[in-house]
Backbone and ligand atoms as CSV (ligand in chain L), in Angstrom:
chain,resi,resn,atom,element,x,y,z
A,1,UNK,N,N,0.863,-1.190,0.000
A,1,UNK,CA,C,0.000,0.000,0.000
A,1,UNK,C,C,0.896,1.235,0.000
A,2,UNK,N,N,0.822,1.800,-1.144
A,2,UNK,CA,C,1.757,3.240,-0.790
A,2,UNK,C,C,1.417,4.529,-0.480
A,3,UNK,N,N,1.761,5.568,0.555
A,3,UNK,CA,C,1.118,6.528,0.761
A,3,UNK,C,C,1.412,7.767,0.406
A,4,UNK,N,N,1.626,8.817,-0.206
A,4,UNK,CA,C,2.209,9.878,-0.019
A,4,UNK,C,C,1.868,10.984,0.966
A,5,UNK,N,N,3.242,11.852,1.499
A,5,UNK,CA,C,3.026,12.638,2.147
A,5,UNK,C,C,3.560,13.571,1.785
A,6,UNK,N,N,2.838,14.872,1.646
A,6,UNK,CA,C,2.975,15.900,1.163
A,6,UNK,C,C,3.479,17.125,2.382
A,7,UNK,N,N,4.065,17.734,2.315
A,7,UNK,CA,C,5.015,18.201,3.475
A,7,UNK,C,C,4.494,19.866,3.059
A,8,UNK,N,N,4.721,20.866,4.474
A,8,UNK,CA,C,4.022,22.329,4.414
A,8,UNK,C,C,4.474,22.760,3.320
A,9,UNK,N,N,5.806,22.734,2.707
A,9,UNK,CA,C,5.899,23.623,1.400
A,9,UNK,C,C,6.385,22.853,-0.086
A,10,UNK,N,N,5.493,21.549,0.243
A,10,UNK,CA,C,5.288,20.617,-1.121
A,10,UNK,C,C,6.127,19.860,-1.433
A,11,UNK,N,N,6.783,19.467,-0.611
A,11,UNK,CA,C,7.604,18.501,-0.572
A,11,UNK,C,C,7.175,17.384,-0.395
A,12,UNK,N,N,7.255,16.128,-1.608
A,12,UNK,CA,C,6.333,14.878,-1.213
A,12,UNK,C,C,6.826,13.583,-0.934
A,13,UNK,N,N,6.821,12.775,-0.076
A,13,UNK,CA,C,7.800,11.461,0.555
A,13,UNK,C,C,6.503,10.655,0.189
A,14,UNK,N,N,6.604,9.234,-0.813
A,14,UNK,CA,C,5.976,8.158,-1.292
A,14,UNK,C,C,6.664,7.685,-0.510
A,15,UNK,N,N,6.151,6.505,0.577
A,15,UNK,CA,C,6.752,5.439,1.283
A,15,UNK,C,C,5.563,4.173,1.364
A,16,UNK,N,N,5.939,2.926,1.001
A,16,UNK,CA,C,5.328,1.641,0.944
A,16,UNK,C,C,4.938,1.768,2.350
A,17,UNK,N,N,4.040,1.042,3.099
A,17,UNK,CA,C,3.256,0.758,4.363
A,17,UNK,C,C,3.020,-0.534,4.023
A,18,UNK,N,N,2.649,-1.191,5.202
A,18,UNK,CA,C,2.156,-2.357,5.538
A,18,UNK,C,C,0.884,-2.129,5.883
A,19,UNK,N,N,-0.080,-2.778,4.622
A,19,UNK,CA,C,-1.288,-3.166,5.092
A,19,UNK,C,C,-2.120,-3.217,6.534
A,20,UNK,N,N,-2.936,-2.674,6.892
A,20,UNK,CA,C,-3.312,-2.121,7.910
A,20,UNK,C,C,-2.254,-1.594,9.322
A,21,UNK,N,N,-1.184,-0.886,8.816
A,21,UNK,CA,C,-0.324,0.257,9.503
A,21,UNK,C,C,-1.085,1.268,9.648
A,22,UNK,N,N,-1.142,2.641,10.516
A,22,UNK,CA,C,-1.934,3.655,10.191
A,22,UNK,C,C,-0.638,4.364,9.652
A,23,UNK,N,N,-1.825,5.735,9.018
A,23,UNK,CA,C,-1.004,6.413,8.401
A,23,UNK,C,C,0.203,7.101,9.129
A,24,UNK,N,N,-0.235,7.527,11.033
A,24,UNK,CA,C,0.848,8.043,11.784
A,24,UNK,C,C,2.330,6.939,11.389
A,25,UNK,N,N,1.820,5.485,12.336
A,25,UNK,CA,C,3.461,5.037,12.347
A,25,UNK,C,C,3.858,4.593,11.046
A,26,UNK,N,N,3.200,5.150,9.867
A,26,UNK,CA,C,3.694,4.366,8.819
A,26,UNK,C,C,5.164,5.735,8.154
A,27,UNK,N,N,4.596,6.441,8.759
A,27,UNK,CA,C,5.150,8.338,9.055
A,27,UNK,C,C,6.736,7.957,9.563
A,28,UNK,N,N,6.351,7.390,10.730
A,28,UNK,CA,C,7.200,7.364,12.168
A,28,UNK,C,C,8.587,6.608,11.240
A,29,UNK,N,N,7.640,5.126,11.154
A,29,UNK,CA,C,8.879,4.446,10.446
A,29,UNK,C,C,9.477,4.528,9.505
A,30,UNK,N,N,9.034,5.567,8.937
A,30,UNK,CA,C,9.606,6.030,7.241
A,30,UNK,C,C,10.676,7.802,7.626
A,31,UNK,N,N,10.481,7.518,8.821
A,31,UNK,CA,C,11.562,8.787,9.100
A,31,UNK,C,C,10.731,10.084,8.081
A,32,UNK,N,N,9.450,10.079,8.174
A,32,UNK,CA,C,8.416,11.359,7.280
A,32,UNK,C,C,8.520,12.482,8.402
A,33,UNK,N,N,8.799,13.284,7.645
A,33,UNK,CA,C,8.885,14.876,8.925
A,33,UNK,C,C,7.449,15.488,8.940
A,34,UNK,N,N,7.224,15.921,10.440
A,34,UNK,CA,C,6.036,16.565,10.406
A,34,UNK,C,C,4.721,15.668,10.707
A,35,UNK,N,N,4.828,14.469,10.932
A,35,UNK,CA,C,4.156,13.888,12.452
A,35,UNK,C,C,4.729,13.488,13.289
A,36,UNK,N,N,4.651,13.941,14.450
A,36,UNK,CA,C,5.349,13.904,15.737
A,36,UNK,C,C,4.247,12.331,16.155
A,37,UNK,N,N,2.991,11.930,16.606
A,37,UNK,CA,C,2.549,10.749,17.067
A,37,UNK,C,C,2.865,10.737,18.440
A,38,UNK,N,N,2.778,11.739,19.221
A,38,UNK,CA,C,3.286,11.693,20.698
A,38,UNK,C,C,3.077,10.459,21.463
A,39,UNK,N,N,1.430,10.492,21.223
A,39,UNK,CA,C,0.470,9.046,22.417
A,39,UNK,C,C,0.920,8.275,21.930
A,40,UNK,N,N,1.563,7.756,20.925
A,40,UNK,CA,C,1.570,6.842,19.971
A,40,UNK,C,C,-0.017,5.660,19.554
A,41,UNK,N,N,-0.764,6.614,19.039
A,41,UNK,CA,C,-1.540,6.345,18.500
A,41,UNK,C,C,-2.802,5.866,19.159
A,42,UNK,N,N,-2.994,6.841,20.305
A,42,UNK,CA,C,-3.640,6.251,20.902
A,42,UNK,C,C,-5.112,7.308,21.792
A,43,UNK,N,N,-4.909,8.200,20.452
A,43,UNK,CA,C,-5.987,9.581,20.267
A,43,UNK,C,C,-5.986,10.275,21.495
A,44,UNK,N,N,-4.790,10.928,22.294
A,44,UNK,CA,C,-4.427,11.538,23.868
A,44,UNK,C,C,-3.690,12.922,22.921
A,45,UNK,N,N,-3.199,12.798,21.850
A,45,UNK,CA,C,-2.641,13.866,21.530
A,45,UNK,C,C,-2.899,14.511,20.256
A,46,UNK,N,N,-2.518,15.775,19.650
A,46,UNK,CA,C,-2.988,15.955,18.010
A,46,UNK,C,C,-1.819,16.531,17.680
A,47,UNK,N,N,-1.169,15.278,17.498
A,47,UNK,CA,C,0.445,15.397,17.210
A,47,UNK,C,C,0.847,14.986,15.900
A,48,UNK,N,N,-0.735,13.789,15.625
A,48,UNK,CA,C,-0.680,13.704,13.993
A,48,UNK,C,C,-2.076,13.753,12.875
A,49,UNK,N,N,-1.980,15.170,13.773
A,49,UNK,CA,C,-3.151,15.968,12.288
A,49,UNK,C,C,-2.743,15.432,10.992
A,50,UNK,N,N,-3.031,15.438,10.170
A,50,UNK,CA,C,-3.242,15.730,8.575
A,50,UNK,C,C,-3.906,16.124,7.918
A,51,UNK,N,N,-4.268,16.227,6.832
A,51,UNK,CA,C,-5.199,16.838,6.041
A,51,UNK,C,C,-5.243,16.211,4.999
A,52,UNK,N,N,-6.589,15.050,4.690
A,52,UNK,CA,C,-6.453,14.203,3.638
A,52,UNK,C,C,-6.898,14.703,2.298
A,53,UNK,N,N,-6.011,14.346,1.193
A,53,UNK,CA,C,-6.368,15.135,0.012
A,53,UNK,C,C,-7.526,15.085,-0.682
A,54,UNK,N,N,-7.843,16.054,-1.066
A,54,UNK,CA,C,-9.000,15.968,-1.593
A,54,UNK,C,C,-9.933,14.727,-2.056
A,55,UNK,N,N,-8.935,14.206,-3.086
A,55,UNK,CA,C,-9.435,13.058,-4.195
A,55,UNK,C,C,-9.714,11.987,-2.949
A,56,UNK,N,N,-9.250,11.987,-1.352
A,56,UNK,CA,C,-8.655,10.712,-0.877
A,56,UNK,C,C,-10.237,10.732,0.173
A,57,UNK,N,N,-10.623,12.242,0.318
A,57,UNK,CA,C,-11.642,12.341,1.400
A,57,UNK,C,C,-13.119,10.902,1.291
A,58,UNK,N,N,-13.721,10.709,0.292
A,58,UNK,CA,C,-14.737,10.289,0.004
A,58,UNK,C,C,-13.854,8.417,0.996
A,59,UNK,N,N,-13.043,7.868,0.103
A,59,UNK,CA,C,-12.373,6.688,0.765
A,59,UNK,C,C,-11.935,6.905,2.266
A,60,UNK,N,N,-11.047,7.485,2.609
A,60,UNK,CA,C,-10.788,7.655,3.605
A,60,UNK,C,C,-12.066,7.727,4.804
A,61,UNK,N,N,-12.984,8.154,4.569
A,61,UNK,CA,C,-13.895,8.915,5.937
A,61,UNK,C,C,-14.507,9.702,6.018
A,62,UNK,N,N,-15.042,9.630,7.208
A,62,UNK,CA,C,-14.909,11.010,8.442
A,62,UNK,C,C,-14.550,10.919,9.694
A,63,UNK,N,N,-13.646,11.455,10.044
A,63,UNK,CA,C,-13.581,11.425,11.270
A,63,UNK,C,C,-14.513,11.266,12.373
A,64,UNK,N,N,-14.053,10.472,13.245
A,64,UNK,CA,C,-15.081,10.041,14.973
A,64,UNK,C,C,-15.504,11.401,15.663
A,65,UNK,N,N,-16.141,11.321,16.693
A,65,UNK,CA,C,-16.401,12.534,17.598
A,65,UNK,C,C,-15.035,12.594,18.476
A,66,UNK,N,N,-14.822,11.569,18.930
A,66,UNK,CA,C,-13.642,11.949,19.823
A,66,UNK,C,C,-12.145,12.534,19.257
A,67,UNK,N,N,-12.331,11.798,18.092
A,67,UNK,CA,C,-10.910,12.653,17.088
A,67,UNK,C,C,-11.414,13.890,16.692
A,68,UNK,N,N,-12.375,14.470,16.954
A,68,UNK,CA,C,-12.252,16.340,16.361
A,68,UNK,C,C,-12.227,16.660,17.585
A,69,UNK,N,N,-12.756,16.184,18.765
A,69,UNK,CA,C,-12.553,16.742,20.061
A,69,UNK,C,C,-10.947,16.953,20.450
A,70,UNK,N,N,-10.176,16.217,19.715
A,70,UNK,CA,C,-8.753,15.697,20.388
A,70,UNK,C,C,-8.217,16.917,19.390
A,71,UNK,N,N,-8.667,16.799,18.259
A,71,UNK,CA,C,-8.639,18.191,16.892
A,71,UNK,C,C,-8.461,19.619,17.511
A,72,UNK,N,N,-9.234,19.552,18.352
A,72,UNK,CA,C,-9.755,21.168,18.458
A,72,UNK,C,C,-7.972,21.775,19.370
A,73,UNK,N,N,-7.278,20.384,20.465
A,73,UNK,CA,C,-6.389,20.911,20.526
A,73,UNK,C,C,-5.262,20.600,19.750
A,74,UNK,N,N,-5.493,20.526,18.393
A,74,UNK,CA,C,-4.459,20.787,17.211
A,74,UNK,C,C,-3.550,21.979,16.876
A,75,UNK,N,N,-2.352,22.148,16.802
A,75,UNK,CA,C,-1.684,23.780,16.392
A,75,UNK,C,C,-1.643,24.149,15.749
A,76,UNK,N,N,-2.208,23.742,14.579
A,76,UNK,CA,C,-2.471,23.940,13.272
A,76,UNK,C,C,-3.837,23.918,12.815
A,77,UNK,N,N,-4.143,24.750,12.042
A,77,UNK,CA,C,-5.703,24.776,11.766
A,77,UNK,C,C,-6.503,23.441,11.129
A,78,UNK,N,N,-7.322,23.507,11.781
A,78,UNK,CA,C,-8.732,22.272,11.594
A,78,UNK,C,C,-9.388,22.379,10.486
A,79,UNK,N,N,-9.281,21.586,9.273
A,79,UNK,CA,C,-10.245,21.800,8.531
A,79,UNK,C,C,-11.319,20.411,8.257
A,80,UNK,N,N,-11.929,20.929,7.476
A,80,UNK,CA,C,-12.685,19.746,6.882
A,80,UNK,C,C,-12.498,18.406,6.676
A,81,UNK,N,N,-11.144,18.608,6.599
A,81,UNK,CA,C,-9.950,17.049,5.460
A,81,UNK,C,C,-9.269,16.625,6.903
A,82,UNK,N,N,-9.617,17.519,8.058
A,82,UNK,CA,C,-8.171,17.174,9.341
A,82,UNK,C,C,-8.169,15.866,10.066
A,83,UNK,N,N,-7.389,14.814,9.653
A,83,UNK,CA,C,-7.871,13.856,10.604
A,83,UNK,C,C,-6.448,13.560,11.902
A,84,UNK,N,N,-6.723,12.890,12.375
A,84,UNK,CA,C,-5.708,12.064,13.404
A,84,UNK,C,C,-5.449,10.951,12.595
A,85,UNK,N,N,-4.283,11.381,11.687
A,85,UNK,CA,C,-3.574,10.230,10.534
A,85,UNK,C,C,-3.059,8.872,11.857
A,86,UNK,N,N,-3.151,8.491,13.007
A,86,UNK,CA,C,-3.042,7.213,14.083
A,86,UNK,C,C,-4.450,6.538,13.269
A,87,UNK,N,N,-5.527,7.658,12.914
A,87,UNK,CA,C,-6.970,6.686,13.132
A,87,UNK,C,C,-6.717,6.103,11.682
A,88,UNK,N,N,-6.304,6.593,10.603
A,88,UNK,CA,C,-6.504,6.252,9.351
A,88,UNK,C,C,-5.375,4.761,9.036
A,89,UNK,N,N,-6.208,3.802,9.139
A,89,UNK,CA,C,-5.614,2.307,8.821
A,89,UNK,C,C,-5.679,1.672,7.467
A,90,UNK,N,N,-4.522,1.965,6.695
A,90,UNK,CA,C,-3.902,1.514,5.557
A,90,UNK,C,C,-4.714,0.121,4.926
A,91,UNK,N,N,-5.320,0.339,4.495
A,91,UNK,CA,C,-6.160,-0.809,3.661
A,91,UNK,C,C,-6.184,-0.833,2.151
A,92,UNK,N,N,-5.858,-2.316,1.316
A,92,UNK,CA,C,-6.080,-1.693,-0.070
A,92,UNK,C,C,-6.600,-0.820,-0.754
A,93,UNK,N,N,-7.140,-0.560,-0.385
A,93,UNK,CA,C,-8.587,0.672,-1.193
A,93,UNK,C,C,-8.341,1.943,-0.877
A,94,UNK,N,N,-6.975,2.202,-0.220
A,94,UNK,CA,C,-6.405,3.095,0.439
A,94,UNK,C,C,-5.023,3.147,-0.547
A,95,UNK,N,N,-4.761,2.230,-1.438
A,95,UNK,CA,C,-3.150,2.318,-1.916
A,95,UNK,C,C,-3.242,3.492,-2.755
A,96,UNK,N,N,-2.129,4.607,-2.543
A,96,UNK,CA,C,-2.462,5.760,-3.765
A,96,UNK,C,C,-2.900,6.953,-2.353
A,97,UNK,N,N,-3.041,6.683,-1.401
A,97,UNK,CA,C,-3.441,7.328,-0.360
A,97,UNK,C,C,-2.460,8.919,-0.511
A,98,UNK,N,N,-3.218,10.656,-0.753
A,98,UNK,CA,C,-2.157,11.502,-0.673
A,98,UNK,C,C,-2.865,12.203,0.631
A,99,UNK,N,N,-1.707,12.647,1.695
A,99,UNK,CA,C,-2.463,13.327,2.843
A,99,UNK,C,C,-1.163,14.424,3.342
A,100,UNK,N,N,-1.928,15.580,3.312
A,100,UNK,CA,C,-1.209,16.964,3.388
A,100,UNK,C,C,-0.665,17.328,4.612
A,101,UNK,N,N,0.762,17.174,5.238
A,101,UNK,CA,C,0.614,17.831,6.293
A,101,UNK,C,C,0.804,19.246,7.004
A,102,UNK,N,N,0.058,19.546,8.323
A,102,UNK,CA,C,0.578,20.884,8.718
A,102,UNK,C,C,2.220,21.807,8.693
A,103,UNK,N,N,2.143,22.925,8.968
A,103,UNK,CA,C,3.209,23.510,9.550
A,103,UNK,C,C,3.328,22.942,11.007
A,104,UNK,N,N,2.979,22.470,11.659
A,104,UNK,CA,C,3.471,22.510,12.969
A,104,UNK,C,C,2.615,21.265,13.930
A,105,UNK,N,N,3.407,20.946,14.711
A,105,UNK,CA,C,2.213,19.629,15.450
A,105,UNK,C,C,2.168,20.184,16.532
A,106,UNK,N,N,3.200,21.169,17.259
A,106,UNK,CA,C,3.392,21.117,18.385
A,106,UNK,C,C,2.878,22.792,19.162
L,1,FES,FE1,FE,-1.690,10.851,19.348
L,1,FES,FE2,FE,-2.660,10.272,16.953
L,1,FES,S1,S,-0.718,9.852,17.726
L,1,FES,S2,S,-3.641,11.219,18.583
C-alpha cells in the first residue's frame, strides 16, 4: 500500500506501508517529517493531524467525535480534510493514499 506525504511547502515522501499500519506510524517508520505521534496512536494527543487530500476524502472517511474533540487541541488549523492520521488504517482501497501535512504539530 503506498502513501504519499505531502510536506508544508510541497515537498512529497511516497513510502510503501504495511497493510493495515496507520497512516501516523507508517510516518514514524519512514523517518516522514512533520508527524510527531506523541500518544503513539492512541488519540491523547494531536500530534498527527493531517489533512487528507481531496481526491482521498470520500475513501478515507470522516472522522469520529472523539478525534475532532482531540482536533480542536491541534496547532495547526482544523479543517474539513483534518484527521488524526493514528486513526486512518492503511487498507487496499487506500493504496495511492495523498495526505497533506501541517506547519506545525506542536
Ligand atoms: Fe496521538 Fe494520533 S498519535 S492522537
Amino acid at each position: 500500500v503506498k502513501v504519499t506525504y505531502v510536506s508544508h511547502d510541497g515537498d512529497k515522501t511516497t513510502v510503501d506501508a504495511e497493510e493495515g499500519a496507520s497512516v501516523m506510524h507508517t510516518a514514524i517508520a519512514n523517518d516522514v517529517e512533520g508527524i510527531v505521534g506523541e500518544c503513539g496512536g492512541a488519540m491523547m494527543c494531536a500530534t498527527c493531524h493531517c489533512y487528507v487530500d481531496d481526491a482521498w476524502t470520500a475513501a478515507v472517511g470522516v472522522r469520529h467525535d472523539e478525534e475532532g474533540e482531540m482536533l480542536e487541541g491541534a496547532s495547526a488549523e482544523v479543517t474539513e480534510r483534518s484527521r488524526l492520521s493514528c486513526q486512518i488504517k492503511l487498507t487496499p482501497e487506500l493504496d495511492g493514499l495523498v495526505v497533506h501535512l501541517p506547519e506545525d504539530q506542536i
